[in-house]
Structure formats: structure tokens, C-alpha cells
N, C-alpha and C positions, 0 to 999 in steps of 0.2 A: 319281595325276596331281596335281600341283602348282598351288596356285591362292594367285594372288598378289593379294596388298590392297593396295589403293591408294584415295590420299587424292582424296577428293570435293571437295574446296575446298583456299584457298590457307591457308594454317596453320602454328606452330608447335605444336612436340609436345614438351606439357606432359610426360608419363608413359608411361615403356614400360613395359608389365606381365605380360611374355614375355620368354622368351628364346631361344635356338635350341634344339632336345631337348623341349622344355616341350608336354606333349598340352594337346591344348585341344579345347572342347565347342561344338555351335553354340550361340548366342549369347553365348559365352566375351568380353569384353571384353579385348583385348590390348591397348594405348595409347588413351591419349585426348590430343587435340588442343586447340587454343586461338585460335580469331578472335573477335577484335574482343569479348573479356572475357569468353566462352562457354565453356563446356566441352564436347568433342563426343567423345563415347564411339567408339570404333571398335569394331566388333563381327565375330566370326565367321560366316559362313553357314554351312560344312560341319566338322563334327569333324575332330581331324587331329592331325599335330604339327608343329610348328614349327620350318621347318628353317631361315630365315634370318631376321633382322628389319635391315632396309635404312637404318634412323635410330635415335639419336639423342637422349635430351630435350635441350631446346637448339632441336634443327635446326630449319630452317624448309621444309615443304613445298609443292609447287604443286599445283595438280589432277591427277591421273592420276599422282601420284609414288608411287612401291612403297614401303610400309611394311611389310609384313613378308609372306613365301612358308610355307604352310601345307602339308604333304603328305599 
């Protein structure tokens, strides 16, 4: 089952650190984000691999925006 991460706050995303195919572990950090001169780690909940990531560095995202589908 697919389980999609999405951003908590408004932000852009300093660093993707995944990429589609790429297994990843719970508490794997896969991008981190950037408000207001912070650093905000994004982290996994459940093991998996990574079958899309939805941004970007550069992009800017909103609350509830998908940052990357885990399977």
C-alpha cells in the first residue's frame, strides 16, 4: 500500500535526498525543507521504496502538499 508524505508547513525544499527506486528505512530522512532560516528534516514512518517524489529543490511547498509516495 502506498503512503504518501506530505509537507506539514508552508516551505521550500532546500534538499531531495531520494529518488524514485531508492529503499528507504523508518526514520530514513528523504528531503529537508526550509522556513523562515530552519532546517526541517522530513522523515519516513514505515520502510518502503520510493516510487515517486512529487518536488523539486527550488520548489516551494504548502501544507498538505505531496512530497514524495513511499511503497
Amino acid at each position: 500500500m502506498a503512503e504518501m508524505i506530505e509537507s506539514e508547513i508552508v516551505a521550500n525544499v532546500w534538499k531531495v535526498l531520494v529518488k524514485p527506486g531508492d529503499a528507504v528505512a523508518e526514520g530514513d530522512t528523504v528531503m529537508i525543507l526550509e522556513s523562515m532560516k530552519m532546517e526541517i528534516p522530513v522523515e519516513i514512518e514505515n520502510a518502503g521504496t520510493v516510487s515517486a517524489v512529487h518536488v523539486a529543490e527550488g520548489d516551494s511547498v504548502t501544507e498538505g502538499g505531496a512530497l514524495v509516495t513511499v511503497e
